[in-house]
DSSP file (Angstrom, degrees, kcal/mol; ACC not computed):
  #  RESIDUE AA STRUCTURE BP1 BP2  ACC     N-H-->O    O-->H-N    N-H-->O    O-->H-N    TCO  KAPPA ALPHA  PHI   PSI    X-CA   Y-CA   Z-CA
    1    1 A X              0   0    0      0, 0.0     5,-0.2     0, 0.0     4,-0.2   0.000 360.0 360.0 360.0 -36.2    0.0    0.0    0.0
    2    2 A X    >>  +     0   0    0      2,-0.2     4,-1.1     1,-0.2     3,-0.9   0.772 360.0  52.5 -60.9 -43.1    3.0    2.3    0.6
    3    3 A X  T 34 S+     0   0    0      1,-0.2     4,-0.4     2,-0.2     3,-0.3   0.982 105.7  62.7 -66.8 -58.7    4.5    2.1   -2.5
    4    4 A X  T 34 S+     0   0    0      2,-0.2    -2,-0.2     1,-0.2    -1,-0.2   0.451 102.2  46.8   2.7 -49.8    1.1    3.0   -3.8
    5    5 A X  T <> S+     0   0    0     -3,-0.9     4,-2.1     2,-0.2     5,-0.3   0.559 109.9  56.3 -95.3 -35.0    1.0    6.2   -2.2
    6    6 A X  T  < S+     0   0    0     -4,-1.1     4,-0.4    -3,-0.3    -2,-0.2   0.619 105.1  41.8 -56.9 -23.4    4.0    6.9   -3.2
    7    7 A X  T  4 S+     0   0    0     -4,-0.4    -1,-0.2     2,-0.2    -2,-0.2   0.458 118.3  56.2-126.5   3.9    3.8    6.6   -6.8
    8    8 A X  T  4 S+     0   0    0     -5,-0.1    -2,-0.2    -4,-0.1    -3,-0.1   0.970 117.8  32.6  15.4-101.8    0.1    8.5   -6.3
    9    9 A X  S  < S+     0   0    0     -4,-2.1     2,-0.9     1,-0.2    -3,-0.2   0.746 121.1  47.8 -62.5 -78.0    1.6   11.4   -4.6
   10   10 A X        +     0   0    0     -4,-0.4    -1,-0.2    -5,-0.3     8,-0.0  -0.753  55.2 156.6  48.0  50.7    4.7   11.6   -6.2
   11   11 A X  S    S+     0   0    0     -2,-0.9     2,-0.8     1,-0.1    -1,-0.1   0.986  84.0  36.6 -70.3 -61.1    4.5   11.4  -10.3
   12   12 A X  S    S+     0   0    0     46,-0.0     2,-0.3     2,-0.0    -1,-0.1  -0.758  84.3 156.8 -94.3 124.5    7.9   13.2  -11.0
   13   13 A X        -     0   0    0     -2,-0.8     2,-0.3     4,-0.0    45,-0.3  -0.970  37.6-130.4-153.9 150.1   10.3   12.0   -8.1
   14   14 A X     >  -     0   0    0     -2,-0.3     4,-2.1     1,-0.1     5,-0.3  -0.826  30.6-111.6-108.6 159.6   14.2   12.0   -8.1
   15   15 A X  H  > S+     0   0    0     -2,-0.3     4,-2.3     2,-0.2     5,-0.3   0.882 120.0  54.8 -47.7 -52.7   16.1    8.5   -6.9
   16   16 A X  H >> S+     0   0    0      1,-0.3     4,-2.6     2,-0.2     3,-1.1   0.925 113.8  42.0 -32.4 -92.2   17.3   10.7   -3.5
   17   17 A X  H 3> S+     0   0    0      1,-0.3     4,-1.4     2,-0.2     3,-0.4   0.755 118.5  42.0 -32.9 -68.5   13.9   11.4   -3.0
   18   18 A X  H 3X S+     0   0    0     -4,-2.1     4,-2.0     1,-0.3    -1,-0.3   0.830 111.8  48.3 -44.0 -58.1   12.5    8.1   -3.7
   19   19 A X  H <X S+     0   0    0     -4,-2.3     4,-3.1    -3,-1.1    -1,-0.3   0.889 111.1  60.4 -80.9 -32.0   14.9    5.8   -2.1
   20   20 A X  H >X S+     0   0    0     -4,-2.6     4,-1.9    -3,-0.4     3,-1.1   0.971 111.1  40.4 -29.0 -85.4   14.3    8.5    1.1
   21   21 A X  H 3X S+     0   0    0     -4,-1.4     4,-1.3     1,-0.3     5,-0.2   0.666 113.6  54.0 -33.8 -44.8   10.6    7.6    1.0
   22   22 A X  H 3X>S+     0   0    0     -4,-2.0     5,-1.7    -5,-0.3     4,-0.7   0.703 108.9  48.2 -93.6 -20.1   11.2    3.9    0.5
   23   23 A X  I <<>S+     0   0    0     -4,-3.1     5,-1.1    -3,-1.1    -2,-0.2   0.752 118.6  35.5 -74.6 -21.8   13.3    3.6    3.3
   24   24 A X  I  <5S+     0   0    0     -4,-1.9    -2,-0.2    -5,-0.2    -3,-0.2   0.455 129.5  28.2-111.9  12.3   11.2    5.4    5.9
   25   25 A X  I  <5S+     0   0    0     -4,-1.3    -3,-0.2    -5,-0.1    -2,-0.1   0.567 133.1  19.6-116.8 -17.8    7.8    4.3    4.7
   26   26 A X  I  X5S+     0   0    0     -4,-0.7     4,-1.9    -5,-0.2     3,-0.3   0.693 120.7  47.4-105.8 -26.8    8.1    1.3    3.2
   27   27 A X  I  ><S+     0   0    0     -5,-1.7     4,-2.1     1,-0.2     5,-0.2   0.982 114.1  48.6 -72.0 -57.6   11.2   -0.4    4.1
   28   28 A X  H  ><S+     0   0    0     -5,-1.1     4,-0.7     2,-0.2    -1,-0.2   0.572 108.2  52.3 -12.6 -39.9   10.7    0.2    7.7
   29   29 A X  H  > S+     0   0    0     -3,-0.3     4,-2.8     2,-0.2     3,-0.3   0.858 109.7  54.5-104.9 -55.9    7.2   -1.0    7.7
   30   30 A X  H  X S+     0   0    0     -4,-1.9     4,-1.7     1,-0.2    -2,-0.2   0.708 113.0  38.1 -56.8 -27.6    8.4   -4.2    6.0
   31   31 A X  H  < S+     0   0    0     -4,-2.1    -1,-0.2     2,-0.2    -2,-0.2   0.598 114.6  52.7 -96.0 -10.2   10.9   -5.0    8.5
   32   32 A X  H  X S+     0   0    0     -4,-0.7     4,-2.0    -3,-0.3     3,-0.3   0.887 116.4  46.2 -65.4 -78.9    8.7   -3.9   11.5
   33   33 A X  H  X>S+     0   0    0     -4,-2.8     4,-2.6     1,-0.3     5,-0.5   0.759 113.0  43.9 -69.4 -50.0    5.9   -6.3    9.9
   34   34 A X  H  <5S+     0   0    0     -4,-1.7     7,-0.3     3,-0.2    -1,-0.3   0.634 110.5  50.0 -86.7  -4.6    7.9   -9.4    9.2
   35   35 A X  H  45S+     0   0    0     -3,-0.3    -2,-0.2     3,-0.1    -1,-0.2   0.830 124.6  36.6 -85.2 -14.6    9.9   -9.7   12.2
   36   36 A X  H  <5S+     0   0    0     -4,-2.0    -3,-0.2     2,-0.1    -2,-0.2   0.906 125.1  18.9 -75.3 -53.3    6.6   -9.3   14.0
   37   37 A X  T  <5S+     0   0    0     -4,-2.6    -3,-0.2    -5,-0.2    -4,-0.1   0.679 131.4  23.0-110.7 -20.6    3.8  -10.8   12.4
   38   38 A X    > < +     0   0    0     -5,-0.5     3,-2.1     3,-0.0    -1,-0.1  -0.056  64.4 178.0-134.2  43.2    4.9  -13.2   10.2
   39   39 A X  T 3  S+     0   0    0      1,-0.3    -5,-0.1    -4,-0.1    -2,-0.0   0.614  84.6  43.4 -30.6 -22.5    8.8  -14.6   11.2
   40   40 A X  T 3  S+     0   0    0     -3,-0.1    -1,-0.3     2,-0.0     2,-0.2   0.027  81.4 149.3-128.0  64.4    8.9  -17.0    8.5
   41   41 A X    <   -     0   0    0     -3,-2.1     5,-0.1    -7,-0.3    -3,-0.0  -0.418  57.4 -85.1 -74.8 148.9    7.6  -15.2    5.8
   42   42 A X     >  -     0   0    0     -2,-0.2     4,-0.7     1,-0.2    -1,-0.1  -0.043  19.3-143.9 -54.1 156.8    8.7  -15.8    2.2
   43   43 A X  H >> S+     0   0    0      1,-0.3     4,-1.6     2,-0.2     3,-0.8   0.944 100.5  72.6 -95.4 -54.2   11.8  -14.0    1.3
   44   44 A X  H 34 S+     0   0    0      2,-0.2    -1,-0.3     1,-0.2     4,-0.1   0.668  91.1  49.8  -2.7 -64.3    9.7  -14.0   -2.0
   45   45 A X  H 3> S+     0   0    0      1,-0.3     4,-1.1     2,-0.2     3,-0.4   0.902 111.0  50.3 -55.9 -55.4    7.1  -11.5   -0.9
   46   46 A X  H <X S+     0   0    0     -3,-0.8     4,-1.4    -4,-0.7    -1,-0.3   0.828 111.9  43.4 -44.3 -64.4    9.6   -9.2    0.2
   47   47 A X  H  < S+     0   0    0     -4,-1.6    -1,-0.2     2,-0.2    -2,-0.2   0.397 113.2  56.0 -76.2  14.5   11.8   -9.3   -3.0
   48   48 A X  H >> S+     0   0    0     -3,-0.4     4,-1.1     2,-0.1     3,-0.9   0.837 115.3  41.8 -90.0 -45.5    8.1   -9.0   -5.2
   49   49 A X  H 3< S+     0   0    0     -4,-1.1    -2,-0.2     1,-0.3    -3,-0.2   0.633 118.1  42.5 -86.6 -18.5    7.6   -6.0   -3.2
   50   50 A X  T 3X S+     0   0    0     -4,-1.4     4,-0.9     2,-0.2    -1,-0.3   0.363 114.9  49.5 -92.6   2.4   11.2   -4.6   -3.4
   51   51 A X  H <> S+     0   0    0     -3,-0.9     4,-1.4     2,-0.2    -2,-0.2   0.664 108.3  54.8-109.4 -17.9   11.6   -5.4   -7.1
   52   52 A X  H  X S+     0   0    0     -4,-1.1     4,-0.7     2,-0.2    -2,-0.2   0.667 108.5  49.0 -87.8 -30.0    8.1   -3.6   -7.8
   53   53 A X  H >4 S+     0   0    0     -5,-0.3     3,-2.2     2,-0.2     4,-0.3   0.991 100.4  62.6 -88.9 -60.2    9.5   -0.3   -5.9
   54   54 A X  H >< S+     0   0    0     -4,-0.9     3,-1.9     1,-0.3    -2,-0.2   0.845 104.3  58.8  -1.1 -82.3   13.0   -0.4   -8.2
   55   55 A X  H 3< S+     0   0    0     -4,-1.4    -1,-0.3     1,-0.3     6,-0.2   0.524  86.7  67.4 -41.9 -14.6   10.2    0.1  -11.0
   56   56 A X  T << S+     0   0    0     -3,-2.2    -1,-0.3    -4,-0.7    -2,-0.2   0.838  80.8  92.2 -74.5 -32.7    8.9    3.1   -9.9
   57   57 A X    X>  -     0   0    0     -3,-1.9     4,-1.4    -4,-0.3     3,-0.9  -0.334  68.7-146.9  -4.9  99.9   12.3    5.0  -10.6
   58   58 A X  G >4 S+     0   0    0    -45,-0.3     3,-0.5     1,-0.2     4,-0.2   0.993  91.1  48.1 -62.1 -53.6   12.0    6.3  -13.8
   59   59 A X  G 34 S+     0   0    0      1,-0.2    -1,-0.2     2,-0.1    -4,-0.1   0.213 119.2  40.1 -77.2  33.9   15.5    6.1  -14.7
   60   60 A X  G X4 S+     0   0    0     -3,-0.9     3,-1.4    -6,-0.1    -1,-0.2   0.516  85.1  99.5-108.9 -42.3   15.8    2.7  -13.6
   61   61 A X  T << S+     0   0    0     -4,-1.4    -2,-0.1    -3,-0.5    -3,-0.1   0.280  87.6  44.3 -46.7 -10.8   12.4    1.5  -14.9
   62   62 A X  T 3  S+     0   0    0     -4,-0.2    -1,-0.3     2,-0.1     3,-0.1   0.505  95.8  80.2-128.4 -16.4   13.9   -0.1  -18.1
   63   63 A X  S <  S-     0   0    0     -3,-1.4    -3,-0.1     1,-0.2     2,-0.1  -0.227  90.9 -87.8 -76.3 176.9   17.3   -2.2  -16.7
   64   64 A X        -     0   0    0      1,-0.1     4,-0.5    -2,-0.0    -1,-0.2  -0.119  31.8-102.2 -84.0-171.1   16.8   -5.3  -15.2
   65   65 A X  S    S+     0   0    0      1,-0.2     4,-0.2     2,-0.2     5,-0.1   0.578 118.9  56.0 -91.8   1.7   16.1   -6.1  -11.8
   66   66 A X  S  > S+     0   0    0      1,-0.2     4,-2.1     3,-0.1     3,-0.5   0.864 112.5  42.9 -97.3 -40.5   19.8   -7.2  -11.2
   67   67 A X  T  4 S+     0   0    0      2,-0.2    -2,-0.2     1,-0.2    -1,-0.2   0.540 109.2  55.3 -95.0   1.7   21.1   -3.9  -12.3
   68   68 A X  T  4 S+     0   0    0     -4,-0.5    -1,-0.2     2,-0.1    -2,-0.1   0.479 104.0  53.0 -93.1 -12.4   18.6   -1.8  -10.6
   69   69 A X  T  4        0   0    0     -3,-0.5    -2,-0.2     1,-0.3    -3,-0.1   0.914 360.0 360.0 -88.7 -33.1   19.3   -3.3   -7.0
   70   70 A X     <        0   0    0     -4,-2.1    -1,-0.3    -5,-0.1    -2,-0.1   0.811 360.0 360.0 -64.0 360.0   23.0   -2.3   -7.9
């Protein structure tokens, strides 16, 4: 839902900004959430939801996912 709001609110956004945002509303939230509520959640979910926030980037949006986590 956080990435969501994010790419809402946010059309034209710079990587600073972005990776700002994704670390203190969505990464945060994610690591808060799975050490709590679900401790052996699929590592999966977590890299669906971090490979879907890469995309949001514009100048990122078109590499692969190996070369956007670098």
């Amino acid at each position: 839902m956080m990435l969501g709001i994010i790419k809402r609110n946010f059309e034209h956004i710079t990587r600073n900004c972005f990776v700002t945002l994704y670390k203190y509303l969505v990464r945060s939230h994610l690591e808060y959430a799975n050490s709590v509520w679900y401790p052996k959640m699929d590592v999966d979910k977590l890299e669906r939801v971090q490979k879907r926030a890469t995309q949001l980037i514009p100048e990122l949006s078109k590499k692969s996912y190996s070369d956007r986590l670098n």
